[in-house]
Structure formats: structure tokens, C-alpha cells
N, C-alpha and C positions, 0 to 999 in steps of 0.2 A: 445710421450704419448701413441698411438697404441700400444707400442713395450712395455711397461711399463705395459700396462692390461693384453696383452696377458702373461708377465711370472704371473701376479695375478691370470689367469687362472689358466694356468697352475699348479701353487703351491696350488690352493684352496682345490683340492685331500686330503690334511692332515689335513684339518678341518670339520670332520664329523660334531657336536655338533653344533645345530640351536642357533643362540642369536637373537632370532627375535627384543629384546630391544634396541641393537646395527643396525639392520635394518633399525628400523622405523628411529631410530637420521638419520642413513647415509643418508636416502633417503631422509628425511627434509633437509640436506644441498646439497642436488642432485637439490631439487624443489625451496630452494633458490639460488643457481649458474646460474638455470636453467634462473629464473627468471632476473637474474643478465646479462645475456647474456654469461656466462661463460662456453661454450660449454664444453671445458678440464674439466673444477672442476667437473658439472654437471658428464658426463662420470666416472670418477673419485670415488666418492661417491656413485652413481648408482652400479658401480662394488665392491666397500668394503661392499655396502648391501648387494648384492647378497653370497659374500661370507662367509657375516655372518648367511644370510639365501637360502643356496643353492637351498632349493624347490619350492622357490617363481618363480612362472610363470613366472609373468611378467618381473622380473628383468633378471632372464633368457632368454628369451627371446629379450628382448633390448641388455643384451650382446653378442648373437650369432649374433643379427645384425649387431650391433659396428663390430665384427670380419669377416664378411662377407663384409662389406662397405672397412675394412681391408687389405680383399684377401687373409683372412685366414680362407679356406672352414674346416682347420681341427680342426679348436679349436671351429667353429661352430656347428661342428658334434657331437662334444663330448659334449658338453655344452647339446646339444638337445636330444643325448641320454642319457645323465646320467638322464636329469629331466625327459625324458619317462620312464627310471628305476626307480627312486625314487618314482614316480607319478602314477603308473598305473591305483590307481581310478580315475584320469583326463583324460579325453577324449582330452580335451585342450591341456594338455602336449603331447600325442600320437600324436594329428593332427600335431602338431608344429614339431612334427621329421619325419611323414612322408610326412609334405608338403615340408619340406628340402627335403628330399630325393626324392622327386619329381620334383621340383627344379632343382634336381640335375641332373637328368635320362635321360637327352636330350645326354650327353658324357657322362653318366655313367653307364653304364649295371648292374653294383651292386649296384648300388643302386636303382635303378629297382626294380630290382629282392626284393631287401630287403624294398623298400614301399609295396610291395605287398603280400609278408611274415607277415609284420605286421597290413595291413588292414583285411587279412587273418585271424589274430590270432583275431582280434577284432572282425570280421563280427561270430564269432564263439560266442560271448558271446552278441554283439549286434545283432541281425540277421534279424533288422527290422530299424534298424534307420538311417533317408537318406541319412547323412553325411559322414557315414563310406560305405554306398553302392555306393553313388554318385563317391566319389575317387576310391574306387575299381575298380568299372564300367568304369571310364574313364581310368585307367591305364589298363586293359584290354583292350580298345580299342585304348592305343596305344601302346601293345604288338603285336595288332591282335590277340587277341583271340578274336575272335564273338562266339563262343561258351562258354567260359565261361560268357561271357558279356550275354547274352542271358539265360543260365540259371539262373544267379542271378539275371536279371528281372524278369523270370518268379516265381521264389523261391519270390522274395518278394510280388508277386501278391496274393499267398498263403495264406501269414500273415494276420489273422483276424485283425490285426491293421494298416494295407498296409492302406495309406494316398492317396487317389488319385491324388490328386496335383505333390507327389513325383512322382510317375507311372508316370504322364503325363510329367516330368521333363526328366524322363529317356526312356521315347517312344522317345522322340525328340532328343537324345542321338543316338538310337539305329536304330530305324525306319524312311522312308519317309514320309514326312507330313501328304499325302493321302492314307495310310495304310489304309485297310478297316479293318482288324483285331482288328488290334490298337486301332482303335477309335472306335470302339464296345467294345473293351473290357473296356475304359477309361468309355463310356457311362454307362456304366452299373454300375461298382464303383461308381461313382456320385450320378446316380441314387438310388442305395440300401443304400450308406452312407445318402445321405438326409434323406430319412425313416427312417433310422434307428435316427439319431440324426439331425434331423431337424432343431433345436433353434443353432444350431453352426454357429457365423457368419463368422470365417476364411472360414469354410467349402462349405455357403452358397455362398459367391464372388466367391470362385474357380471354383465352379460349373457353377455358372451364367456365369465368365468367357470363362467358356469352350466353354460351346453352342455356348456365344455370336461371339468367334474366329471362329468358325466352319460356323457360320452365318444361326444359328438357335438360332433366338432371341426368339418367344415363347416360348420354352421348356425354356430358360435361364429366361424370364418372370415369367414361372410356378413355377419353383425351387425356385425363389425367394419369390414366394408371399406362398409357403409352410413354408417359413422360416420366414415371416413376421409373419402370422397366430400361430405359436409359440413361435416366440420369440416376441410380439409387440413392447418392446423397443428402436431393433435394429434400431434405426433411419439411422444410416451410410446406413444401406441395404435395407432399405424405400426409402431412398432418390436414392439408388440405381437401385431398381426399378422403382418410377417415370421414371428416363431418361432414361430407356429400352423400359416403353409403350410409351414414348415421339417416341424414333429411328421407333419404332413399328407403329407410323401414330396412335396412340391411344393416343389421346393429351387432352380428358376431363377426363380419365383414370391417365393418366400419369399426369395432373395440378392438380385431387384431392389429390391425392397420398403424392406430392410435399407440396402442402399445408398444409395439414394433420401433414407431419414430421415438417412445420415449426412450425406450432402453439403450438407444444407440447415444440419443440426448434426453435427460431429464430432465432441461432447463426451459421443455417446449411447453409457454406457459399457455397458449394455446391446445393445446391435447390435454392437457393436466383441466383446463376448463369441460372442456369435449365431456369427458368423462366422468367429473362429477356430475353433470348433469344426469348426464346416459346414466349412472349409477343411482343416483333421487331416483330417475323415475322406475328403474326399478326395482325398487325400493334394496337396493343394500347400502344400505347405512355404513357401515366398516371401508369399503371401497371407496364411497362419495365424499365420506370423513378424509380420508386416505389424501386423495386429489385437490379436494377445497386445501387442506391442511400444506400443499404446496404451491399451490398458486399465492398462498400468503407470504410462505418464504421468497416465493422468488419475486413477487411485485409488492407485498404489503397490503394493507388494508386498515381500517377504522378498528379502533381498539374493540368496538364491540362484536369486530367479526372475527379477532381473535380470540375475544373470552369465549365465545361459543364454542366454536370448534374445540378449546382445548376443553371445556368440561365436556362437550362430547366423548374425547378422549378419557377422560377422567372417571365418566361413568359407566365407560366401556372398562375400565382398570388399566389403561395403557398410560402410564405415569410417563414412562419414558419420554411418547410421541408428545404428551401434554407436554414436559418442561421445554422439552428442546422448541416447541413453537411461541412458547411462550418465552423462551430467553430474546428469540429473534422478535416478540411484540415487546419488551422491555426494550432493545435496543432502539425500536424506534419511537415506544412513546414512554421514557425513561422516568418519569413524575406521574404515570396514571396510577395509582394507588392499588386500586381493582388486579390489575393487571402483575404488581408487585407481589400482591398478597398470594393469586392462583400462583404463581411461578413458584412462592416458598411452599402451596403445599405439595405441587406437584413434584418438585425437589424433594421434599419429606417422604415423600411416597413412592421416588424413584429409590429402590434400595442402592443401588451402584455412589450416588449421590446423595444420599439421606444427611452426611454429615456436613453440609453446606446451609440446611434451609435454614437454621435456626441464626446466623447471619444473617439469611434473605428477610427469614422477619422482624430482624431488627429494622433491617432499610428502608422496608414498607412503615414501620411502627414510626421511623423519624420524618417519614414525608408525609404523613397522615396528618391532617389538621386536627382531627379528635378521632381518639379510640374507637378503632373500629367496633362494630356491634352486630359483623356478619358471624354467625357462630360456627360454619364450617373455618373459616379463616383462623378462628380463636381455639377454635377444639385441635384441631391441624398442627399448631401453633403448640399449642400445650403438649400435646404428642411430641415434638421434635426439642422443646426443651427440658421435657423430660426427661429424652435420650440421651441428653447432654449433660444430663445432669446439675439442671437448672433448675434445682424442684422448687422454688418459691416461684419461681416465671411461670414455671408449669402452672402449680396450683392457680395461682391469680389469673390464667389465663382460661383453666377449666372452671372455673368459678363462673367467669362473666359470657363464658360459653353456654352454661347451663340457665344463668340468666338470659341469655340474646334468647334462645331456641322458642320458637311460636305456640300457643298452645294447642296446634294442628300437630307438631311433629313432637310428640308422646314417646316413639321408639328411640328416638335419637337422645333426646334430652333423659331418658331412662339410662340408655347407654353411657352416657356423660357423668351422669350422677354417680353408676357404679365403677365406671372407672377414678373419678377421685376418691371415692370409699377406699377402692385398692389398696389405692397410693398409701392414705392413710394407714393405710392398715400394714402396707408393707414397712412403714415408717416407725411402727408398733408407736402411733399417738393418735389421738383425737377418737378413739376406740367407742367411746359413746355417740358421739357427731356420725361416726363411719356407719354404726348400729343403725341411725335416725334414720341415713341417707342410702341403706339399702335397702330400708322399709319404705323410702318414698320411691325409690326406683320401682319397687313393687305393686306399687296404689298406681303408676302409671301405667303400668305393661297388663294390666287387667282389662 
């Protein structure tokens, strides 16, 4: 099949004239082969496009790979130059023949020589932009030239539209970390580009980042709240600055900051992190609950990072925050059992919604491979089909509740006890049994 493409290659020479119409079909039966698992047809189709339309990058490209996976460095070569001839307003096509030829250059001296002939010819008509400097620069430095390497950093430090980020891409190319030159000269860029276009927020992160590597977070502080101040928007870089005064031990600074971008947007799961943290450590609980409890809603997490937080919630008595985070851990792990059962008592225990849980524990009780034996689940449980008026479910369910309870937790399983007493007793039956079992309530609470 290999040997089949390559003479299509080959022959493709005698078909000047583009049928881009003939393209599109081939490649629609390229993407259904593709689909199909039909790697050959795929292949196949992908090359009769190409050679109906020989300018097309991409197909060009996918068949100088096919011929290189091959071991045919020459039909690759030619494939990637012709489309750098055909192409020359593509930068795309250019890169793609001298990143072959780059490729190539580790055993091949001409082709070296000839990536660098044509990053040459490019850097003449681009003479500022990174991507054609970046490859230059590194094929120069594994010429060894440092001198040419070195004047084409300095030549692009020149360009009134030199990007500081790139500079700082190719100091670290060129230079040792601790370069004092370097990094005075990087500072300065930064610095003058902020003034100059302040509201830019690629510009503003690079910057902030800079400082902050350097481990001068003020100044990375300053830059940012320059860029805050005109751009007010830019929440990503709000939020960016909170956790800079946060690192900064400026933490009423860095909390208003944080809240500020939330309230504009609450969906910055970024600050919603920020500040559970800030909030652990210092120690309020309710707040730190608060923030984890939305960083779940809004990216998710492992079911057991949702059990927790809601019986957090739960032990705090906010039933409410409990179900609602726990409808959104049911939607996503819609068969965890666990996860079923907290949501019905959190439901039972939300009054607004109380008359919904004792559904929810039927659904938990159908997905459950055997009867559960957690006894908050079961007591919960019993509660809510009591309300319903469920009292045999009830009963059976306060029953095997006062069975599960450990004989650590005395208070609970006392309270269990004389709640089914109640029951009975409200029932005016089982009046002897009810007598029994408020005397055993009693032998535990002592």
C-alpha cells in the first residue's frame, strides 16, 4: 500500500490544475474509512485529495508523514518543498519544510545549512516575529555560532514591537539565568511595555510572571494592579493578583481583591480555590466549607470529596447547602450508593423539600446491592417515611437502625430506641414492648 502512494507521489508532478471539488469528496471518504477503522482506504483517499489539490497544507503534510513513517526521507522532502514553493504566503508551509530539514540536520549537513538559508530568507521579510527568530536562533546555536545567535537577539531587542516574553524566551536560550544584564534589560521591556499598553492582559501575566520567578512579588503586584486599574474587566488578572497579595502575607488585600472578581463572576473557580485555602488556614471552617463547596459545583470532583464537604455541611445543620451539592454529586456519579443515601437525608432534613426524600430512599434502597447497615442513613430514612406515612417502612427501618448503631454511640441508639417507643405508643399497640424499650433507653443514657 506504502509502495502504491509513493509512485502517486511521485506521478502527482503532471497534475498542475487544483479540483479542490474532487478534494473535498476524497477526503469525506478519507474521514469515513477513517472512521470505519480502515487505516489503508483512509491513507488512500487522503493522498487522491492531496493530489487533486496539491496546495492543501494539511494533506500535504499528513503525506510527507505517511512517507517518513515509510523511510522515505525523499519523497518527504520533495512533498514539503514543493508546498514551501507553491506556498510562500504560508508561513505554515515554510515552517513544515524547515522543521523537516531540521529534523534532518543531526546526519545531515545540508540540510542544515539549507534550514538556515531559509529561515534566513524569511527573517529578511519577518524581522520581528518569534517563531522565525526562535528556529533561527536555535539552529545557530547548534552551529555554534554565538555570534550570530547573539546578534539576532540583540537586533530583535531593537524592534519597536519586540514582545518581551519572546526576549525573555530567548535570554534563556542564550544567557545564564543570573545574568545581570539580561534581566535589566527584560525589566525594562516590561516595565515600559506596561506604560505603554497597560489594559493588555497577555502582556500583564508575563510581566507579573516575570517578577514573580525572579522573586520580586511586589513589583509583579504593582504591574498588576496597573493593569487592573485599566482594564477593570480583566477578572482572570484580578483574580491573579488576589493570590500574589495572598503569597505577599497581604491577605485582607488579597481576600478583597478575590471577592471583588467573585462577585462580579462567581464562576472564577480559581478565587473560589484562593480562598478556601486562605480560609483552612485560618481556621474558619464555614467560609473554607463555603468556597471548596463551589469549586465542586463548578469543576466536580471524586465522590468522596463530595461526601465530605456535604456532611460538613450537615453537621453544621445547613441541610439546604448539603442537598443542593449533593444533587450536583448524584448528577455526576448517579449509581454511588453513599452519595444517594446522604442526598435523601439531606432532602429530609431540608424542610422546603422534606417531601421528596422518601422517593430518594427508595432509589438509593433499589441501587444498593444489600441493605444498607449505615444507621444515620436508616434512622433518616425512617424519619422521612414516617412523615409520609409509611409506618411499617418506618418501623422496619428504625428497627435495623437501632440494630446498625455501634456500641460506642449509646446516645444515638438511646434516642432511636425511644423514638420507636413513641411511635408505638402513639399507635396505642405494642404498649408492653414500648414499656421494655423505654427502659432500655434508660440502662444506655446512664
Amino acid at each position: 500500500m506504502l509502495r502504491g502512494i509513493s509512485l502517486m507521489i511521485a506521478s502527482s508532478g503532471i497534475l498542475l490544475a487544483q479540483d479542490t471539488g474532487l478534494a473535498r469528496r476524497e477526503y469525506a471518504q478519507a474521514v469515513l474509512a477513517g472512521l470505519r477503522g480502515d487505516a489503508a482506504g483512509k491513507a488512500r483517499h487522503e493522498e487522491a485529495a492531496r493530489i487533486a489539490h496539491p496546495t492543501a497544507i494539511m494533506l500535504a503534510d499528513r503525506s510527507a508523514k505517511r512517507a517518513i513513517k515509510a523511510g522515505d526521507i525523499k519523497t518527504a522532502s520533495t512533498l514539503y518543498r514543493t508546498l514551501a514553493e507553491d506556498r510562500p504566503d504560508s508561513l505554515r508551509a515554510q515552517f513544515l519544510y524547515t522543521d523537516f530539514l531540521r529534523s534532518q540536520s543531526a546526519e545531515d549537513d545540508f540540510a542544515l545549512r539549507l534550514a538556515v538559508e531559509k529561515l534566513e530568507a524569511l527573517q529578511q521579510k519577518q524581522p520581528a516575529h518569534p517563531e522565525v527568530l526562535e528556529r533561527l536562533l536555535r539552529l545557530y546555536e547548534q552551529q555554534g555560532q554565538r555570534a550570530k545567535s547573539e546578534a539576532l537577539y540583540q537586533n530583535y531587542l531593537k524592534q519597536p514591537q519586540a514582545d518581551p516574553s519572546v526576549a525573555e524566551l530567548f535570554s534563556r536560550i542564550l544567557r545564564d539565568q543570573d545574568d545581570a544584564q539580561s534581566q535589566e534589560q527584560l525589566d525594562r521591556m516590561y516595565r515600559e511595555r506596561i506604560e505603554e499598553t497597560p489594559e493588555d492582559p497577555n502582556l500583564a501575566r508575563a510581566a507579573s510572571e516575570h517578577f514573580r520567578k525572579t522573586k520580586r512579588v511586589p513589583e509583579a503586584i504593582a504591574l498588576l494592579e496597573k493593569h487592573v486599574k485599566a482594564a477593570p474587566s480583566s477578572l482572570d488578572m484580578r483574580v491573579r493578583l488576589g493570590i500574589l497579595l495572598l503569597a505577599d502575607k497581604k491577605e485582607a488585600a488579597g481576600e478583597a481583591t478575590l471577592l471583588a472578581a467573585l462577585a462580579i463572576d462567581p464562576s472564577l473557580f480559581v478565587a473560589h480555590q484562593s480562598l478556601a485555602k486562605l480560609y483552612d488556614q485560618q481556621k474558619k471552617p464555614e467560609l473554607a466549607r463555603k468556597h471548596r463547596s463551589e469549586m465542586l459545583k463548578l469543576r466536580g470532583g471524586d465522590a468522596s470529596e463530595f461526601l465530605e464537604v456535604a456532611r460538613e455541611f450537615l453537621n453544621a445543620k445547613d441541610a439546604k447547602a448539603a442537598r443542593i451539592l449533593l444533587e450536583k454529586a448524584c448528577f455526576d456519579y448517579p449509581k454511588d450508593v453513599d452519595l444517594l443515601y446522604l442526598r435523601a437525608v439531606a432532602t429530609h432534613l431540608d424542610a422546603a423539600e422534606s417531601a421528596k426524600a422518601p422517593a430518594l430512599f427508595d432509589e438509593a434502597e433499589k441501587l444498593a446491592k444489600e441493605p444498607t447497615r449505615n444507621p444515620l442513613y436508616l434512622r433518616h430514612a425512617a424519619e422521612s417515611y414516617w412523615t409520609a406515612k409509611q409506618t411499617e417502612k418506618a418501623e422496619s427501618r428504625l428497627r435495623d437502625a437501632i440494630k446498625a448503631y455501634p456500641a460506642t454511640e449509646k446516645k444515638e441508639s438511646a434516642a432511636a430506641i425511644r423514638l420507636l417507643a413513641s411511635w408505638w405508643q402513639q399507635q396505642n399497640k405494642n404498649a408492653d414492648a414500648a414499656k421494655a424499650l423505654l427502659q432500655r433507653a434508660e440502662m444506655l443514657e446512664r
